[in-house]
C-alpha positions in Angstrom: 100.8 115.0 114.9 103.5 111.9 114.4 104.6 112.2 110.8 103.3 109.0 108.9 106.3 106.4 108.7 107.5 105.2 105.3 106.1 101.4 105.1 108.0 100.3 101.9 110.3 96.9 102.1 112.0 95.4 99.9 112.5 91.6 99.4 115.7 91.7 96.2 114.0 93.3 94.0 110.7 93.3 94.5 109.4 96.7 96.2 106.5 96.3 98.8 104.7 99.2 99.9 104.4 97.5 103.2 106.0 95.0 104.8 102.4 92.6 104.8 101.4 89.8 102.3 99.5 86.6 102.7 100.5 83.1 103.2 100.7 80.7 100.6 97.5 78.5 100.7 95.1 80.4 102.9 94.5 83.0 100.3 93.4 81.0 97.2 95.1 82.7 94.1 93.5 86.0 94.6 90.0 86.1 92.9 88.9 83.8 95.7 89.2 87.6 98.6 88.6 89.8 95.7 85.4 90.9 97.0 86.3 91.0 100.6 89.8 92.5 100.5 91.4 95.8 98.5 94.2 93.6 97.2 95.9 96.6 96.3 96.1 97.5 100.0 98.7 94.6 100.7 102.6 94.4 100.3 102.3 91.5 98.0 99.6 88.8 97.4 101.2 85.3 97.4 98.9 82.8 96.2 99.0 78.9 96.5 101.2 76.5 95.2 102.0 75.5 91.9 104.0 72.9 90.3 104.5 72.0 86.7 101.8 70.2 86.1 98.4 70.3 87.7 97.9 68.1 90.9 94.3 66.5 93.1 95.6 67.0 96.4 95.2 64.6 99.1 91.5 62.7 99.9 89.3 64.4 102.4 89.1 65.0 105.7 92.1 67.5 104.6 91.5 70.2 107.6 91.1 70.0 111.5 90.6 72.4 113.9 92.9 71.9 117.0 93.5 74.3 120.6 94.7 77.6 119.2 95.9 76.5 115.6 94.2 74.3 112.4 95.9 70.8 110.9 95.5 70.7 107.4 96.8 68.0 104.5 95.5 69.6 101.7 98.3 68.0 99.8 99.1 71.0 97.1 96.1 71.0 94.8 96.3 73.1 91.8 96.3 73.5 88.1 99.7 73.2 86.9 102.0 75.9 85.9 100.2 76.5 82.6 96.7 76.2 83.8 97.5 79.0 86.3 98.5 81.3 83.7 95.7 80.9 81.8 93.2 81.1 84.2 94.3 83.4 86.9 96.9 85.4 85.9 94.9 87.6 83.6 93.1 88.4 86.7 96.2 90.5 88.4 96.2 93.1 85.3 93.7 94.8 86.9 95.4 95.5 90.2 98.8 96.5 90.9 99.8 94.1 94.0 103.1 92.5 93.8 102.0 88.9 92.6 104.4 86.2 94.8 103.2 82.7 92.8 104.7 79.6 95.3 106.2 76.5 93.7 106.6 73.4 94.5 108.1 69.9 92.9 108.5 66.2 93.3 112.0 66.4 91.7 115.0 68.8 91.4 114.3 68.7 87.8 110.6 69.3 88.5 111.5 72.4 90.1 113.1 73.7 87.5 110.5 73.1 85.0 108.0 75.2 87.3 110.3 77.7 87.6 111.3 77.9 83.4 107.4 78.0 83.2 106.3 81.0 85.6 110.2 83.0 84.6 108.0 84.0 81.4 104.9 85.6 82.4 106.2 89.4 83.7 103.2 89.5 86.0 105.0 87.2 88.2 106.7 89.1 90.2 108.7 86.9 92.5 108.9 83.2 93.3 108.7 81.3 96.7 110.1 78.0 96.9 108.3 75.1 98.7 110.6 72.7 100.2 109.4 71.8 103.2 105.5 71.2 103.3 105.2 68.6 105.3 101.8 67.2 104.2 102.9 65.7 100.7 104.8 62.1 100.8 106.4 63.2 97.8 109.5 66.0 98.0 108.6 68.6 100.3 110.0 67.3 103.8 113.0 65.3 102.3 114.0 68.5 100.2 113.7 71.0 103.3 115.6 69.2 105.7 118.4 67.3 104.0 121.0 70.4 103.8 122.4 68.8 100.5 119.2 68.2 98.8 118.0 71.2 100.2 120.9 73.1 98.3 120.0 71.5 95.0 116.9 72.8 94.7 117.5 76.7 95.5 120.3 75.9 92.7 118.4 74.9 90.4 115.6 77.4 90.6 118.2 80.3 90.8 119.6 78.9 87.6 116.5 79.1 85.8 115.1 82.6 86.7 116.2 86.0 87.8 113.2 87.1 89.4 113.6 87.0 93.6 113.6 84.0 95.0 112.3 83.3 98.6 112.9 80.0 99.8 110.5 78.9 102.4 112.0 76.9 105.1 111.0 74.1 106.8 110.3 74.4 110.7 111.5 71.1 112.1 115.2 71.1 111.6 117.5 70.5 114.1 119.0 74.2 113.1 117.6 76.8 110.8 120.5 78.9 111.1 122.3 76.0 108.4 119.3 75.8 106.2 119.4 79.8 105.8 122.7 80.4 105.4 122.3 77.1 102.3 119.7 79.5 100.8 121.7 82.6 101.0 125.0 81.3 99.7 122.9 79.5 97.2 121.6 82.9 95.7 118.2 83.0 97.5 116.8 86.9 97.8 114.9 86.2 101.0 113.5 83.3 103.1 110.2 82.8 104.4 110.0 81.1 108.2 107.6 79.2 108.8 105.5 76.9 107.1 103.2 74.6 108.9 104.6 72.0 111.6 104.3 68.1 111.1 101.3 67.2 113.7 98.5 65.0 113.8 95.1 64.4 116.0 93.6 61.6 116.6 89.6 60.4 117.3 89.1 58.7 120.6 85.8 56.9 119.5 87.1 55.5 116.2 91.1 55.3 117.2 91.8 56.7 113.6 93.6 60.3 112.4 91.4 63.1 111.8 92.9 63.8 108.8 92.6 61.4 105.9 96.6 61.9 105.4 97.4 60.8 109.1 99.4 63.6 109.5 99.3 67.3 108.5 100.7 70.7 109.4 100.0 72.6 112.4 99.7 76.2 111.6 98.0 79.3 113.4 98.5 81.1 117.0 100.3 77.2 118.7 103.0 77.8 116.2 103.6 82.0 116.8 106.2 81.4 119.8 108.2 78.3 117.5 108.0 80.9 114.4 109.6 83.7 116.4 112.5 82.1 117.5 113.4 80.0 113.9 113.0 84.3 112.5 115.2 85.9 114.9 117.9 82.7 115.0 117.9 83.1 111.5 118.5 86.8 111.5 121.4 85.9 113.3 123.2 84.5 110.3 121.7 86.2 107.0 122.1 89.2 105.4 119.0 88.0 102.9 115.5 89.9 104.4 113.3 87.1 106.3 109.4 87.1 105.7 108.1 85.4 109.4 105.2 84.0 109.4 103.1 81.7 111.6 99.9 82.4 114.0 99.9 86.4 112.9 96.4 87.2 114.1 96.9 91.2 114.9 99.8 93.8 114.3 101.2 93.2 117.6 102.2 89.6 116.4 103.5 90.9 112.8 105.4 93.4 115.5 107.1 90.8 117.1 108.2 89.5 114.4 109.4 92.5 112.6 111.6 93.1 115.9 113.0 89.7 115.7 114.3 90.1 112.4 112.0 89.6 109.7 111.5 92.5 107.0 108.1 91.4 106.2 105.4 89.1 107.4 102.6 86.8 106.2 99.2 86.8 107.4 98.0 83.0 107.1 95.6 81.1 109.1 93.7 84.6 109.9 92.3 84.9 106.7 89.8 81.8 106.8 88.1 83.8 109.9 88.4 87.2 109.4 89.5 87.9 105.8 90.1 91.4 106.7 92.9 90.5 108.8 96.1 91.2 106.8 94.4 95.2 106.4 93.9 95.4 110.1 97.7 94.4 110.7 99.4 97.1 107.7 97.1 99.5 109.6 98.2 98.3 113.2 101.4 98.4 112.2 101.8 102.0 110.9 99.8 103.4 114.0 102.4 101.9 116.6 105.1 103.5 114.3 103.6 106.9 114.1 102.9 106.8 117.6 106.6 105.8 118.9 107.8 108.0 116.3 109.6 105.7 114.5 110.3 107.1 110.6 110.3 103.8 108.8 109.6 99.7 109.4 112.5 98.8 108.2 113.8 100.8 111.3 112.3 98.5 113.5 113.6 95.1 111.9 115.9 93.3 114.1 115.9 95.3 117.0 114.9 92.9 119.7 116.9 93.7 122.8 118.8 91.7 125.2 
């Protein structure tokens, strides 16, 4: 019998015991799966995104189902930095997950306030940085894709908190490899590839968007094959660990991605049919590597060949 192979990652300082979380905004801020998933089961739990202050979101329709993949414009509800703290973050002292709380801003200076405000609580365990949703008017795309801007943010977080930092990177750029390497240099622990891409639908009998927004982000299995080449041209160019994301549906997508180059994944989309997705992937993954006889994951990370 294959000897079990060690699982554990690490992204800076924080220590997963496997390399699967969730994505940011398809997991609710934990309470929400508490009675569907053993939380404690995954890497880390990243929940959604929270700026300083609390925010509506955009006007409904905010979802769409499209061929292979969902468009959503939820436009960043949430309560505000404080409001989280209060009302969920008692919630993680009963489990022991790694707790990964997104952020997000309209401002540089908004940024830092979100971070100042979640550097506090030591139940945070790590931060990732929004700057590139692309279904907010406000911030997001103009921050993720404008190298300069780009660079101001990730130095101002990093200036207000010592706790990892994972900057997730937006997907239409005309070359990640610059936007990684900004994050790096900047002090970033890790990077997260991809968030959602900029995509719309449109209704033939009315002639109007489906989504209330116009436009949204296009996220789940269409996505996979863009997400795998942003993670392994990335890994390229950066030292920092990379956690890929994008269309992970089963452990032979987090696979691919782990060979690519990414230390960890996220499971995202998956979870609004099949909750018990990210469970079935840790599982997946440790099975292929006891049966190839591989002794760790982190073994496997960057070893596409060719």
């Amino acid at each position: 019998m294959n000897k079990q192979p060690d699982m554990r990652v690490k992204i800076g300082s924080l220590e997963m015991k496997n390399p699967v979380t969730v994505a940011s905004g398809t997991f609710g801020y934990g309470p929400e799966y508490a009675d569907l998933v053993d939380l404690d089961r995954l890497g880390a739990i990243t929940v959604k995104g929270i700026s300083a202050e609390p925010h509506i979101g955009n006007n409904t329709p905010r979802t769409f189902e499209t061929a292979s993949g969902m468009l959503n414009a939820i436009g960043l509800p949430g309560p505000g930095a404080a409001g989280f703290c209060e009302k969920y973050l008692p919630f993680f002292e009963n489990y022991k997950v790694p707790l990964i709380v997104n952020i997000w801003g309209k401002t540089v200076e908004d940024y830092g306030r979100v971070t100042e405000l979640l550097d506090a609580p030591a139940r945070v365990d790590a931060l990732e940085v929004n700057v590139s949703c692309p279904n907010v008017k406000e911030g997001g795309a103009l921050y993720g894709t404008d190298v300069d801007l780009f660079r101001s943010v990730v130095d101002e977080v990093r200036s207000k908190t010592d706790k990892p930092i994972i900057i997730k990177l937006a997907p239409n750029v005309a070359d990640i490899k610059r936007f990684a390497l900004a994050a790096e240099e900047c002090g970033a622990d890790a990077v997260s590839i991809m968030n959602s891409y900029p995509a719309m639908a449109i209704n033939i009998e009315t002639r109007k968007p489906e989504l209330a927004n116009r436009t949204g982000g296009l996220s789940g299995p269409a996505i996979k094959p863009i997400a795998i080449k942003l993670v392994w041209e990335a890994a390229q160019v950066v030292n920092i660990p990379i956690i890929g994301m994008g269309g992970i549906y089963s452990s032979e997508d987090a696979l691919e991605f782990i060979i690519a180059g990414a230390t960890a994944v996220a499971v995202g989309t998956a979870n609004f049919t099949d909750p018990s997705t990210a469970l079935r992937v840790i599982d997946g993954i440790e099975s292929w590597l006891a049966a190839k006889g591989i002794a760790a994951v982190d073994d496997l990370v960057g070893t596409v060949r060719g």
